[in-house]
Z-matrix of the N, CA and C atoms (Angstrom, degrees):
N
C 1 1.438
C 2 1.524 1 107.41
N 3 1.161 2 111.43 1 147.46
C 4 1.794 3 117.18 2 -173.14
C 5 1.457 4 98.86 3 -134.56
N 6 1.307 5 120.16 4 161.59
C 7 1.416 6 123.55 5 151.51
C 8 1.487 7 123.86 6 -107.96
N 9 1.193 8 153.67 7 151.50
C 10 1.207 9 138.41 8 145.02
C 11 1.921 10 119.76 9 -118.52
N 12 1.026 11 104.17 10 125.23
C 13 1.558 12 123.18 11 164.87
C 14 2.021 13 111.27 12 -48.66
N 15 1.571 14 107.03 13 102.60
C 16 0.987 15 99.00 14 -171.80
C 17 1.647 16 120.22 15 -108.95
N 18 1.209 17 165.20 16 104.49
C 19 1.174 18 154.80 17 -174.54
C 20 1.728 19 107.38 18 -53.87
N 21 1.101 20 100.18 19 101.21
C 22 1.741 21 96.31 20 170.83
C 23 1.380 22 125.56 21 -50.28
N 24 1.325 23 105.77 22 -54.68
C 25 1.993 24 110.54 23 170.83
C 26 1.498 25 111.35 24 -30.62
N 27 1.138 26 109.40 25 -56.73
C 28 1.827 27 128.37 26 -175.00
C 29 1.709 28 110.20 27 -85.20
N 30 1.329 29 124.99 28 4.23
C 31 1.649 30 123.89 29 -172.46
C 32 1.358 31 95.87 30 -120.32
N 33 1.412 32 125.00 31 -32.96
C 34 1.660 33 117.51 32 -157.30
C 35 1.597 34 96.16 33 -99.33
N 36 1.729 35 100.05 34 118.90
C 37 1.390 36 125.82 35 162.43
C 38 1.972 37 104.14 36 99.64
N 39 1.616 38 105.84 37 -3.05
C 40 1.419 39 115.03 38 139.88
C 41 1.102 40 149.69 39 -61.51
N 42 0.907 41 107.82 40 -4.95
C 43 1.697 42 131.57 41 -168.38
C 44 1.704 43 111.73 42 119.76
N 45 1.215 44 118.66 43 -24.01
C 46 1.656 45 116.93 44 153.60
C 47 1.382 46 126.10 45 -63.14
N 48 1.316 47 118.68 46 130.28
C 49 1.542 48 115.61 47 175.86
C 50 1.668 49 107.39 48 -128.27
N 51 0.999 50 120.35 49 148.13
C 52 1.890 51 118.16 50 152.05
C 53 1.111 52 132.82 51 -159.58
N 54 1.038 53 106.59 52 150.78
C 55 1.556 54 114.83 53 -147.61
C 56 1.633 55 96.94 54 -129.74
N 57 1.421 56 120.91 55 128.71
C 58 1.435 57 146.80 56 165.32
C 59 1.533 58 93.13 57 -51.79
N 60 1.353 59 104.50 58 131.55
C 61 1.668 60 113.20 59 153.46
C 62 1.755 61 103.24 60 -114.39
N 63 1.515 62 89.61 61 124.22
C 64 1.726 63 92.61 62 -179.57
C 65 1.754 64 110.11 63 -87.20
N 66 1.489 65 97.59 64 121.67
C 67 1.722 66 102.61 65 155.08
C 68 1.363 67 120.77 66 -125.01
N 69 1.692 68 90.08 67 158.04
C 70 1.350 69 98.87 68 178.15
C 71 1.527 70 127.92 69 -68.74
N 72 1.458 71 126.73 70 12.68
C 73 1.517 72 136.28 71 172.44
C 74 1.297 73 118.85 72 -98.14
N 75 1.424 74 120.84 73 0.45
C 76 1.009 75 138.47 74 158.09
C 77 1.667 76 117.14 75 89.08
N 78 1.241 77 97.74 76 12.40
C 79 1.823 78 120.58 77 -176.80
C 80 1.156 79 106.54 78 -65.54
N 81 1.608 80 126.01 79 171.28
C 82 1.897 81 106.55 80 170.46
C 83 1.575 82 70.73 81 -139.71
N 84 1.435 83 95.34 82 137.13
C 85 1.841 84 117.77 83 169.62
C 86 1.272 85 97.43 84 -163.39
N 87 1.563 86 106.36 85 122.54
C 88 1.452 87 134.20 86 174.49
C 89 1.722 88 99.80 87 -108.67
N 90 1.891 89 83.33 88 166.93
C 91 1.435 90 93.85 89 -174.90
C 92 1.955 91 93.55 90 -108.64
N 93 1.441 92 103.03 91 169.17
C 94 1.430 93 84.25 92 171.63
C 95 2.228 94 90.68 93 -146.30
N 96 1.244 95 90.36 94 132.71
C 97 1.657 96 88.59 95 174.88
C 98 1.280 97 113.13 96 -116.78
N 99 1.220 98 133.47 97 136.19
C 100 1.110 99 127.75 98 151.68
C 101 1.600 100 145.20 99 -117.94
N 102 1.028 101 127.97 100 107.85
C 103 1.459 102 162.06 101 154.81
C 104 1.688 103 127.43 102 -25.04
N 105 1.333 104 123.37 103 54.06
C 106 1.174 105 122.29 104 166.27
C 107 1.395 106 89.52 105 81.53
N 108 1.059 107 118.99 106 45.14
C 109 1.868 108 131.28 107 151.16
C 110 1.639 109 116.24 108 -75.93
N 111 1.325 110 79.39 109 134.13
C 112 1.761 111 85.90 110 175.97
C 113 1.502 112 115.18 111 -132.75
N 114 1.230 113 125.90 112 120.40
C 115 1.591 114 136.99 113 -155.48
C 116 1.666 115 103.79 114 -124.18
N 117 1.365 116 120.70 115 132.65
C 118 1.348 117 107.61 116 174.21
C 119 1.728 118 114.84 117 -66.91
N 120 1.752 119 109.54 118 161.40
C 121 1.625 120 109.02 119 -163.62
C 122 1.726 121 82.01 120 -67.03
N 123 1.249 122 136.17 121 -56.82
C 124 1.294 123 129.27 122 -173.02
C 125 1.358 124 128.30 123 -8.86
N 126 1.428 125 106.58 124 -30.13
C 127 1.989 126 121.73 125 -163.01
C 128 1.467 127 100.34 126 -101.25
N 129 1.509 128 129.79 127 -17.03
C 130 1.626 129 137.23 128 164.93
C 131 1.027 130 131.46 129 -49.64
């Protein structure tokens, strides 16, 4: 398992997407997928 540090400004509609899942507890948790993203090894 790895992590990478992503800049949203520069990820969304790059191959990052996310999408809000609405509940009724009033929490906010999105999903986030990504799609033939490419991140430098630097951000690992």
């Amino acid at each position: 398992m790895s992590v990478s540090l992503v800049d949203l400004k520069q990820g969304i509609g790059n191959g990052m997407n996310i999408r809000q899942i609405k509940l009724m507890i009033g929490h906010q948790t999105y999903e986030v997928f990504f799609e033939d993203f490419e991140t430098p090894g630097k951000t690992v």
